[in-house]
SEFIZA-3560 file (N, C-alpha, C; in Angstrom, 3 decimals):
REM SEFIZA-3560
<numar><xx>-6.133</xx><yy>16.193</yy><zz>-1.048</zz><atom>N</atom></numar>
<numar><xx>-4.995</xx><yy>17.031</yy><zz>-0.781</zz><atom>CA</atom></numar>
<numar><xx>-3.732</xx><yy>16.238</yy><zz>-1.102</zz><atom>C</atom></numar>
<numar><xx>-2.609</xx><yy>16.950</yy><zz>-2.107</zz><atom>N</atom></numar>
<numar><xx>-1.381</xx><yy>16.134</yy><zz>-2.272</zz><atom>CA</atom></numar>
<numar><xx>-0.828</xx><yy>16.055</yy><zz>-0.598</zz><atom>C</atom></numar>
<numar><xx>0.535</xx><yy>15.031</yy><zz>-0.804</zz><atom>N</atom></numar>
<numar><xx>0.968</xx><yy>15.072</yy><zz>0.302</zz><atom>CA</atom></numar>
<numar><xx>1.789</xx><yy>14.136</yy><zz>-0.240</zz><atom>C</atom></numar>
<numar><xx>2.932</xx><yy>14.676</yy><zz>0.612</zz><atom>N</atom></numar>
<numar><xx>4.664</xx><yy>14.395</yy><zz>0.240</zz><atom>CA</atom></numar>
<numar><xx>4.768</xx><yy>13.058</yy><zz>1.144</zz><atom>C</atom></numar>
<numar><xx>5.233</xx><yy>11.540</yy><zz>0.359</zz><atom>N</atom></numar>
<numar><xx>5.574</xx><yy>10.953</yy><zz>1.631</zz><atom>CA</atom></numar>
<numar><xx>6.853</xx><yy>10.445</yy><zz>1.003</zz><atom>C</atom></numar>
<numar><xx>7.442</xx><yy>10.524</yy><zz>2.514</zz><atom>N</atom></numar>
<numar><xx>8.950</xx><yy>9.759</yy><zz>2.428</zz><atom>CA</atom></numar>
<numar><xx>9.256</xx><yy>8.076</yy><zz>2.401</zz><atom>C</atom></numar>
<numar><xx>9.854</xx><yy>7.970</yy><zz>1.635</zz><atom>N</atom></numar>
<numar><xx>10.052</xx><yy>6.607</yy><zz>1.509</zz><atom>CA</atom></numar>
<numar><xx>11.499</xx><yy>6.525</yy><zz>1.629</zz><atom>C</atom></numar>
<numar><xx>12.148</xx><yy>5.595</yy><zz>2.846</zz><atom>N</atom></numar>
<numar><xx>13.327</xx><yy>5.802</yy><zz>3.102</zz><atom>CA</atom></numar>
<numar><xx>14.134</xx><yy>4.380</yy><zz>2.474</zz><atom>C</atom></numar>
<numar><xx>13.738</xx><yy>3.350</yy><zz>1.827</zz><atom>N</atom></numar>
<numar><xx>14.927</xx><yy>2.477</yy><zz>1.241</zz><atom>CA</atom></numar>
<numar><xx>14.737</xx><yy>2.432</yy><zz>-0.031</zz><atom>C</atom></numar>
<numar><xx>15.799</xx><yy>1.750</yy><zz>-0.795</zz><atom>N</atom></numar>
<numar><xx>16.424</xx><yy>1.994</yy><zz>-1.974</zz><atom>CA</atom></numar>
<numar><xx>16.273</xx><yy>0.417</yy><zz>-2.773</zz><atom>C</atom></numar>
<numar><xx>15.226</xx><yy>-0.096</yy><zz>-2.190</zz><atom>N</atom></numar>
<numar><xx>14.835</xx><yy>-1.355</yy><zz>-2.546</zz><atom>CA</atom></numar>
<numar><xx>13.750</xx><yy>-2.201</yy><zz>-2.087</zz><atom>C</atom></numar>
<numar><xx>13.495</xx><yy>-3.845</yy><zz>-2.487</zz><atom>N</atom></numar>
<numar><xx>12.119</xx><yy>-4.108</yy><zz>-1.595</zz><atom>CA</atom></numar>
<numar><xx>12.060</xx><yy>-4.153</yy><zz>-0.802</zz><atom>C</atom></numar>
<numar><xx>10.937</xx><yy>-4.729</yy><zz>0.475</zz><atom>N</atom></numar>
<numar><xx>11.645</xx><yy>-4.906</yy><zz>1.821</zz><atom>CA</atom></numar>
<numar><xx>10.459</xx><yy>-6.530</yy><zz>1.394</zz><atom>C</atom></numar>
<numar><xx>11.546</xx><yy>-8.045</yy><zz>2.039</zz><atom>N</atom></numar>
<numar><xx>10.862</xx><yy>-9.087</yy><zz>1.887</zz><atom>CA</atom></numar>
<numar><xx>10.047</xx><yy>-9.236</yy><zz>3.211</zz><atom>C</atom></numar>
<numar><xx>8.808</xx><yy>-10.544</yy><zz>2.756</zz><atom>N</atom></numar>
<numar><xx>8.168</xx><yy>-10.465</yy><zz>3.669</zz><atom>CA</atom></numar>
<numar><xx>8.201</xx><yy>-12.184</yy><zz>3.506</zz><atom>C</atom></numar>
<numar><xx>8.607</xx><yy>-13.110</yy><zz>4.145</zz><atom>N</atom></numar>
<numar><xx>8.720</xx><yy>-14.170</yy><zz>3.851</zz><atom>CA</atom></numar>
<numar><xx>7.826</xx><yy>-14.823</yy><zz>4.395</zz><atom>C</atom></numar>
<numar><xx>6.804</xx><yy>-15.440</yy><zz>3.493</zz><atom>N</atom></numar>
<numar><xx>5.960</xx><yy>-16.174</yy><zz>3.850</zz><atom>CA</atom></numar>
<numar><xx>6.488</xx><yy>-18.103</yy><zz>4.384</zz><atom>C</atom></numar>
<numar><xx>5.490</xx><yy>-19.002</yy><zz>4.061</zz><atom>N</atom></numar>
<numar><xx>5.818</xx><yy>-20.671</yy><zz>3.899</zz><atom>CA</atom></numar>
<numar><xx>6.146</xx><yy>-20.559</yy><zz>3.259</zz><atom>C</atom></numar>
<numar><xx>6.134</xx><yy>-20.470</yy><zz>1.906</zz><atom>N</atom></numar>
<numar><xx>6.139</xx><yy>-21.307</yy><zz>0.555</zz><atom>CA</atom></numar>
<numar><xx>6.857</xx><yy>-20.319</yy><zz>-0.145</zz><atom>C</atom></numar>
<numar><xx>7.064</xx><yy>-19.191</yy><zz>-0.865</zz><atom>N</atom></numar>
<numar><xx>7.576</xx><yy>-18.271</yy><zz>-1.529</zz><atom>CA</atom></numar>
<numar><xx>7.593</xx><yy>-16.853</yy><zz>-0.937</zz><atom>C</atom></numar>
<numar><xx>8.634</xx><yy>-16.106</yy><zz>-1.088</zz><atom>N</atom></numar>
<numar><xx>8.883</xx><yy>-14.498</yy><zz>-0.359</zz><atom>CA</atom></numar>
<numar><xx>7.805</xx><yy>-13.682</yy><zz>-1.510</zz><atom>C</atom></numar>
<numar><xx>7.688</xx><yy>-12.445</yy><zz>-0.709</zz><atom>N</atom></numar>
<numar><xx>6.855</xx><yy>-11.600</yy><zz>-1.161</zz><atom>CA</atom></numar>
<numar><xx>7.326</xx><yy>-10.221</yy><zz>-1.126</zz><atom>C</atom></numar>
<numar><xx>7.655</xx><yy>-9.530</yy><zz>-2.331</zz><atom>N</atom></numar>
<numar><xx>8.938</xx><yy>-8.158</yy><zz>-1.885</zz><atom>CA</atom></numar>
<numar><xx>7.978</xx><yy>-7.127</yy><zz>-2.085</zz><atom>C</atom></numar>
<numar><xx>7.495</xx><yy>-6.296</yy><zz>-1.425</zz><atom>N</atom></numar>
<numar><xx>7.007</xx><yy>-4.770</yy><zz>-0.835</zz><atom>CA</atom></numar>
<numar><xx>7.735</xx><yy>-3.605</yy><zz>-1.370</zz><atom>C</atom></numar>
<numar><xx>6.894</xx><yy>-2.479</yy><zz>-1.860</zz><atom>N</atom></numar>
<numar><xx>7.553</xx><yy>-1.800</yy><zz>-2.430</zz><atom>CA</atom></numar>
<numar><xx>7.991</xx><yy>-0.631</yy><zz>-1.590</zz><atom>C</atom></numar>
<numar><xx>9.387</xx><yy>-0.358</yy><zz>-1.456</zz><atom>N</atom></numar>
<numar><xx>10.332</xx><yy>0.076</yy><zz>-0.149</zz><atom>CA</atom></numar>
<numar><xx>10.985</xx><yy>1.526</yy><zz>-0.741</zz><atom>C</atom></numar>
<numar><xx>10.472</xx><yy>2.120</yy><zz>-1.854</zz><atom>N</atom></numar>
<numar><xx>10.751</xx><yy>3.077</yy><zz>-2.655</zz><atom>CA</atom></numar>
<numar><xx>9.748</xx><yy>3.792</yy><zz>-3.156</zz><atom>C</atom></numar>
<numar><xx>8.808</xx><yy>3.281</yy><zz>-2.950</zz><atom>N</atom></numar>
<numar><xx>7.677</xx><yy>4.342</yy><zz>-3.581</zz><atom>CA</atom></numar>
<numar><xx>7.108</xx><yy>4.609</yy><zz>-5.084</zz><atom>C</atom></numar>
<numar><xx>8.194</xx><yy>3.575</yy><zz>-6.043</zz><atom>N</atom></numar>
<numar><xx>8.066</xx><yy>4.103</yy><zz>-7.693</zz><atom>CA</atom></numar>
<numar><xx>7.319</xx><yy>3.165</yy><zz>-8.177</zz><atom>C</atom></numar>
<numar><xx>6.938</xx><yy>2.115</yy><zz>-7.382</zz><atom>N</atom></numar>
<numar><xx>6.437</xx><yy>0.393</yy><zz>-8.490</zz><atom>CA</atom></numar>
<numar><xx>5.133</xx><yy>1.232</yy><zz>-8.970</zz><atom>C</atom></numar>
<numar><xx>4.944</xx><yy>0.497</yy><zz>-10.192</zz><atom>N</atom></numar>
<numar><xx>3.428</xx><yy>1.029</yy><zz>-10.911</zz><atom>CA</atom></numar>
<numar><xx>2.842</xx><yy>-0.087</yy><zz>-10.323</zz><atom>C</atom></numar>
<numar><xx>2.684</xx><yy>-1.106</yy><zz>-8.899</zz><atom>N</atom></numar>
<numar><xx>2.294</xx><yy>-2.000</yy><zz>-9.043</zz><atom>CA</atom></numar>
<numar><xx>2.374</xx><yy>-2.230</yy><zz>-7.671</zz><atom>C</atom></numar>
<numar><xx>2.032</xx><yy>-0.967</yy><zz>-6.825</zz><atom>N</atom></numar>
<numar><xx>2.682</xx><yy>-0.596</yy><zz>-5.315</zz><atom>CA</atom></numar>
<numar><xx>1.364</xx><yy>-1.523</yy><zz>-4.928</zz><atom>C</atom></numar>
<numar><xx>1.207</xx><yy>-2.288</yy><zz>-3.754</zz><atom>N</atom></numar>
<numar><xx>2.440</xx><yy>-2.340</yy><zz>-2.662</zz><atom>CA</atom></numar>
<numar><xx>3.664</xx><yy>-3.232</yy><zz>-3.235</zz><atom>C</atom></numar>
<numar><xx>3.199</xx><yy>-4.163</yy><zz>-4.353</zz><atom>N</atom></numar>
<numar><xx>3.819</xx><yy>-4.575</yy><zz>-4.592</zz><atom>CA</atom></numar>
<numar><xx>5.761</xx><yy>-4.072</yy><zz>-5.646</zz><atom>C</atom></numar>
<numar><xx>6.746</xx><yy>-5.092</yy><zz>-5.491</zz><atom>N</atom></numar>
<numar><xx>8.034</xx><yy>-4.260</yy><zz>-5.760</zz><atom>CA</atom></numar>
<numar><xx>7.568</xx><yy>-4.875</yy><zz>-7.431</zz><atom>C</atom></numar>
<numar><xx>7.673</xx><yy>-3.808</yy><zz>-8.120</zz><atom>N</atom></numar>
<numar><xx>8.041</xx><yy>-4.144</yy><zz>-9.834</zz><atom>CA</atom></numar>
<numar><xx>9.473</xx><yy>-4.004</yy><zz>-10.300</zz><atom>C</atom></numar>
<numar><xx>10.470</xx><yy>-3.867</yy><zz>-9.205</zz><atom>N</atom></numar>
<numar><xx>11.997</xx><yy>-3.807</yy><zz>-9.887</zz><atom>CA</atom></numar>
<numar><xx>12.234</xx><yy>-2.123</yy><zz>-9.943</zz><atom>C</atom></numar>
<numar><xx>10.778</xx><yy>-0.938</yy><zz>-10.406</zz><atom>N</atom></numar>
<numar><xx>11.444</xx><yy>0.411</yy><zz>-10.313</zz><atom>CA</atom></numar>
<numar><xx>12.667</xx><yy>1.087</yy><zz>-9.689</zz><atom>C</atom></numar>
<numar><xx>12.970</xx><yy>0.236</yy><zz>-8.591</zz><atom>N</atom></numar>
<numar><xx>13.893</xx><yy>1.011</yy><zz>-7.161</zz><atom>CA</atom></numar>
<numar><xx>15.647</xx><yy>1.395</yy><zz>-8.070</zz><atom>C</atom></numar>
<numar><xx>15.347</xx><yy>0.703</yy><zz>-9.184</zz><atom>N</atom></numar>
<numar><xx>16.760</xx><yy>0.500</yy><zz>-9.842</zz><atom>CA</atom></numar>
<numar><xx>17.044</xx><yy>1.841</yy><zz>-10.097</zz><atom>C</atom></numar>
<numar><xx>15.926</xx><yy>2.954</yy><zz>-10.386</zz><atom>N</atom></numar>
<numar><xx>15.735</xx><yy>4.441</yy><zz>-10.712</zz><atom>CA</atom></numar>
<numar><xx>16.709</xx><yy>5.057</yy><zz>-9.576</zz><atom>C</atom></numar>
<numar><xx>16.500</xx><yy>4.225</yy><zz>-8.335</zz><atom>N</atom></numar>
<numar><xx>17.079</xx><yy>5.685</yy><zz>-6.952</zz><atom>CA</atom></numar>
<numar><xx>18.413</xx><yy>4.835</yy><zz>-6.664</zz><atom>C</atom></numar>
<numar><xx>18.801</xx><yy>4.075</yy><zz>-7.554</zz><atom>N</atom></numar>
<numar><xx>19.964</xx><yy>3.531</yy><zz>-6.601</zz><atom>CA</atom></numar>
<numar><xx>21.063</xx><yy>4.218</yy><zz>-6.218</zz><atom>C</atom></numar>
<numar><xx>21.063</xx><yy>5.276</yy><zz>-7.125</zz><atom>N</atom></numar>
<numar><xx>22.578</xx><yy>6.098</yy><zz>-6.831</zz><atom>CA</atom></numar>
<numar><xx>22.257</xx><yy>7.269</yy><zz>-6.118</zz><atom>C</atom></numar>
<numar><xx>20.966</xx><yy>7.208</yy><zz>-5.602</zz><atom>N</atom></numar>
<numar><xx>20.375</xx><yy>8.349</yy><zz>-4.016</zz><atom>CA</atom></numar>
<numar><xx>21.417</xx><yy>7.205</yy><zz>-2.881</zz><atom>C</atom></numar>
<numar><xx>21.701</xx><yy>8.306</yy><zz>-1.917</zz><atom>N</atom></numar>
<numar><xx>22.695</xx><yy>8.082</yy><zz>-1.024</zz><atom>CA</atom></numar>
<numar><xx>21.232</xx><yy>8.394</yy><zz>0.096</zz><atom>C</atom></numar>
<numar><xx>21.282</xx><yy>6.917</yy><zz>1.070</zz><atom>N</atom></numar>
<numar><xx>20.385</xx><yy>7.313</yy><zz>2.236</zz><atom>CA</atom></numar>
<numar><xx>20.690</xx><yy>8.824</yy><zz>3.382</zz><atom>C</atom></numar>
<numar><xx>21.827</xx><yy>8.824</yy><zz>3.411</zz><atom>N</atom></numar>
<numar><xx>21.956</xx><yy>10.130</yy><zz>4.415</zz><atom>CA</atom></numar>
<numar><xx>22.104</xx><yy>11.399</yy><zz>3.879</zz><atom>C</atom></numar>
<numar><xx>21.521</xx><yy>11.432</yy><zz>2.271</zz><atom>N</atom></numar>
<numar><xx>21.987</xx><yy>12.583</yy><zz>1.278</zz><atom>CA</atom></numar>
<numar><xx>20.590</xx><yy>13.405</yy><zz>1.605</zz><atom>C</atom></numar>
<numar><xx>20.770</xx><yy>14.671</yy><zz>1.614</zz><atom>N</atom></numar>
<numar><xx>20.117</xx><yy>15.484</yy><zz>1.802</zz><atom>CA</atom></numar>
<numar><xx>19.443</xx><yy>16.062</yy><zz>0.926</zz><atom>C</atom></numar>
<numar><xx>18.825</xx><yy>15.185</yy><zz>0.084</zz><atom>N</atom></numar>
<numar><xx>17.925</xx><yy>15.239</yy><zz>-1.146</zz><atom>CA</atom></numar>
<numar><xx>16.514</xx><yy>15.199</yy><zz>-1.091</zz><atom>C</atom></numar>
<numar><xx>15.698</xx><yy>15.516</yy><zz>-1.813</zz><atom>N</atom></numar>
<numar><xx>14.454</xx><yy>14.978</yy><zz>-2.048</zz><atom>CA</atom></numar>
<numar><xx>14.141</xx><yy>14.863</yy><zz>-3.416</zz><atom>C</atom></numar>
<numar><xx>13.667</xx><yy>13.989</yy><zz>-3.588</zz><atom>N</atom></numar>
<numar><xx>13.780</xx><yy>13.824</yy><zz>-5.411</zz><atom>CA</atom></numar>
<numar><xx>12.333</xx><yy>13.389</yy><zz>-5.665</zz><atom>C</atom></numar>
<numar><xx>11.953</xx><yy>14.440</yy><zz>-6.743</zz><atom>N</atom></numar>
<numar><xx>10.640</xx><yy>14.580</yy><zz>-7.091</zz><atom>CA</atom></numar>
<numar><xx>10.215</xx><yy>13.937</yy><zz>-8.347</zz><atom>C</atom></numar>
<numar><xx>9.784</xx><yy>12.904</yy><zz>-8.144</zz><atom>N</atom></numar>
<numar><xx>8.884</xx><yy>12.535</yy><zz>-9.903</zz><atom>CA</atom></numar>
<numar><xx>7.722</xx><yy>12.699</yy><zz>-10.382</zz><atom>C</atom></numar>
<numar><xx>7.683</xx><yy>12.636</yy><zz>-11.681</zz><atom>N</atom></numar>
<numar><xx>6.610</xx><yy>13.051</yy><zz>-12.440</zz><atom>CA</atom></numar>
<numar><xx>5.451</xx><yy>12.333</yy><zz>-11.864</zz><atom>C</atom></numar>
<numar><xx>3.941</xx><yy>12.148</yy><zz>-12.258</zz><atom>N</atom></numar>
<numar><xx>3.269</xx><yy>11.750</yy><zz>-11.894</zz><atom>CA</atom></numar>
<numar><xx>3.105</xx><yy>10.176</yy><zz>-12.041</zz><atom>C</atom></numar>
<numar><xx>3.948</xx><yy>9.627</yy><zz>-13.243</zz><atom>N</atom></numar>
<numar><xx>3.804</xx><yy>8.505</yy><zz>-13.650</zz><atom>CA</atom></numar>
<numar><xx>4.918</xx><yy>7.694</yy><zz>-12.477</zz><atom>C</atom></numar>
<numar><xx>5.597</xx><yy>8.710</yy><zz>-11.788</zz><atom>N</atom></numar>
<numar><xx>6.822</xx><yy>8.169</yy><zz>-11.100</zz><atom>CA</atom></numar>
<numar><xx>8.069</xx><yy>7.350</yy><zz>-11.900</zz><atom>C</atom></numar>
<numar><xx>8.007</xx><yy>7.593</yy><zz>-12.801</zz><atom>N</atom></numar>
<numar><xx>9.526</xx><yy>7.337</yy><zz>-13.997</zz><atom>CA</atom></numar>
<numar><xx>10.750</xx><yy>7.911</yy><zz>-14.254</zz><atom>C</atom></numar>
<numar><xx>10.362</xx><yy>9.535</yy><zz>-14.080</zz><atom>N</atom></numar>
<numar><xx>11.649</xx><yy>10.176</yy><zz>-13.866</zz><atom>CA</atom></numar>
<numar><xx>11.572</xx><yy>11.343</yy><zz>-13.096</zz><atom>C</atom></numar>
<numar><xx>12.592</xx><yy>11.496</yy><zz>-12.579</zz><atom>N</atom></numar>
<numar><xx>13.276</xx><yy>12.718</yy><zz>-11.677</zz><atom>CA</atom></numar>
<numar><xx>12.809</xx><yy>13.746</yy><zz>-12.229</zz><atom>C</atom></numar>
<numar><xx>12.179</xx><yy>14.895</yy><zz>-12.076</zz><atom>N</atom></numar>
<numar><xx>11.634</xx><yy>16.453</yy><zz>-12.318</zz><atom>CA</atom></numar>
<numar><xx>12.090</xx><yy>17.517</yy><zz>-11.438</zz><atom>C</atom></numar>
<numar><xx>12.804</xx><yy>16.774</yy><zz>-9.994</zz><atom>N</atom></numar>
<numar><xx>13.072</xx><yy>18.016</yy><zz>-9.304</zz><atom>CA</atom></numar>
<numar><xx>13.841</xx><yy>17.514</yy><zz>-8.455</zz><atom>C</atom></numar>
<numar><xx>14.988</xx><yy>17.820</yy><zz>-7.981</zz><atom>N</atom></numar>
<numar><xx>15.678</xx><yy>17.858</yy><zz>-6.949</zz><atom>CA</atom></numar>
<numar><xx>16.028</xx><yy>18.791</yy><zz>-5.896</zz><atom>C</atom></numar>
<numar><xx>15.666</xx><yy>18.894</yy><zz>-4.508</zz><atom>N</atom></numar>
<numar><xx>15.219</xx><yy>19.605</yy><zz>-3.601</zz><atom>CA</atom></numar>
<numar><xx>16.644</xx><yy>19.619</yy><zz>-2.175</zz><atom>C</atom></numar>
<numar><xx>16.712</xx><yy>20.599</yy><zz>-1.319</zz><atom>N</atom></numar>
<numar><xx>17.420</xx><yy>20.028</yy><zz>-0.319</zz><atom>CA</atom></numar>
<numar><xx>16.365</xx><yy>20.017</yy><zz>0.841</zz><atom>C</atom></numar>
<numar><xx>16.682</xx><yy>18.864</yy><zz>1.568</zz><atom>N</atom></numar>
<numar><xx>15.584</xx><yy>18.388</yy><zz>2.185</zz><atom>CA</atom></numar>
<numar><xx>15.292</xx><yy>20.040</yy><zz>3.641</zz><atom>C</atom></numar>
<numar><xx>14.330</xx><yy>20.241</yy><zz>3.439</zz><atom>N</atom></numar>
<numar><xx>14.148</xx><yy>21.505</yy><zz>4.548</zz><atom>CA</atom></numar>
<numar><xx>14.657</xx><yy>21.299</yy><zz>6.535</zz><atom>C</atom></numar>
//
């Protein structure tokens, strides 16, 4: 069954280990989830309190639909 999930930041979220950080993907678009591949650069100009929902294609690359959030 599809199912809509929200992903509420606009970038990675770090997870700092000993030795080197580890960035999490905090947007939902990396082809390379959990890990962050840099995608988030796509939503930067989504406003967190904007009343959007923004729909991508399956590959998650580009915008196909813009929604107001119900």
């Amino acid at each position: 069954m599809p199912r809509l999930v929200q992903f509420s930041d606009k970038g990675p979220i770090e997870i700092p280990p000993q030795d080197e950080s580890v960035w999490i993907c905090g947007c939902g678009l990396s082809q390379n989830f959990p890990h962050c591949d840099g995608s988030h650069k796509k939503c930067e100009r989504a406003e967190p309190d904007e009343q959007k929902v923004y729909v991508y294609d399956e590959s998650r690359k580009r915008v196909i639909e813009e929604k107001d959030k119900a």
